[in-house]
C-alpha positions in Angstrom: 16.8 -8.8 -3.8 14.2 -8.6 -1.5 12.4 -5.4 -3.0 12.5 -7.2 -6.3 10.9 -10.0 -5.1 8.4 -8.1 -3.3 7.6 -5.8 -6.5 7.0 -9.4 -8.7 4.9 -10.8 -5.9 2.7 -7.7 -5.9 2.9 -6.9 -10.0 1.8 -10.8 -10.1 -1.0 -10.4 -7.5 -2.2 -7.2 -9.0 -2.1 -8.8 -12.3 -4.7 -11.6 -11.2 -6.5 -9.6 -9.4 -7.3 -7.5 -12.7 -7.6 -10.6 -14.8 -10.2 -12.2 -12.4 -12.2 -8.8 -12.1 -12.2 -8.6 -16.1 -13.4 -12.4 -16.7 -15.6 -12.5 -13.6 -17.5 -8.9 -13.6 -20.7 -10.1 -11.4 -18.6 -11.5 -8.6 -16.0 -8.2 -9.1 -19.0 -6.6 -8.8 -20.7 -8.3 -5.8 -17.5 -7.8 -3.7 -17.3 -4.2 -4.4 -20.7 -3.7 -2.7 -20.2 -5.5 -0.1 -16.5 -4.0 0.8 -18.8 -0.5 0.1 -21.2 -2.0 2.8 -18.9 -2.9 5.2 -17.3 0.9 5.3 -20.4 2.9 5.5 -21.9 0.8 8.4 -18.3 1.5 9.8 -18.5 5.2 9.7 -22.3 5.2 10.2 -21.4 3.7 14.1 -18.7 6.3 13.7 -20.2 9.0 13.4 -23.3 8.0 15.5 -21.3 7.6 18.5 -19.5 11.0 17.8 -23.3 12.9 17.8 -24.2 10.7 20.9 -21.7 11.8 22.9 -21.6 15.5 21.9 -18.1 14.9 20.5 -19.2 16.8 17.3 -18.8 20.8 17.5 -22.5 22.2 17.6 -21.3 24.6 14.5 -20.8 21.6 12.5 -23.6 19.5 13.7 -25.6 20.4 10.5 -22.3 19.2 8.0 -21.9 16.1 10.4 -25.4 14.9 9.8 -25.4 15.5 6.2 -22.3 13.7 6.1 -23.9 10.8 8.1 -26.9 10.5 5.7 -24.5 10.6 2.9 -23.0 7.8 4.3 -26.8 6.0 4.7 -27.3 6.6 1.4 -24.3 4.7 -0.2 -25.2 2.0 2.7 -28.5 1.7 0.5 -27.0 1.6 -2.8 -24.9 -1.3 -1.7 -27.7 -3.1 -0.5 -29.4 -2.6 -3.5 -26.3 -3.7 -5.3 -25.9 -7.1 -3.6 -29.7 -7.4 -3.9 -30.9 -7.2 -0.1 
């Protein structure tokens, strides 16, 4: 009884969820980049902390630091998204 309920309570939540991000596509939109923001400047202090403390294998400092300006690169597009 209890998984049911919990399998209508998410099929109901997932349902608005869609419905909302189909009849509002700015706003769907808008949150998207900021969520997209909020995880790149995550892993950006991440990853920064990992090269400051040397925690980062020097034959994979190269791959780190393109995966860290990857990382500053969606960071932009975000930004540019939202409009800041």
């Amino acid at each position: 009884m209890k998984l049911i309920l919990h399998l209508v309570v998410f099929l109901a939540g997932a349902g608005l969820g869609i419905w909302w991000g189909v009849n509002h596509p700015a706003e769907a939109q808008n949150i998207s980049a900021q969520e997209q923001a909020a995880i790149s400047k995550g892993k950006i202090e991440i990853m920064t902390k990992l090269l400051g403390r040397d925690a980062v294998k020097p034959e994979s400092t190269a791959e780190f630091k393109q995966m860290l300006s990857d990382e500053q690169q969606k960071l932009q597009d975000a930004k540019s998204k939202l409009g800041n």
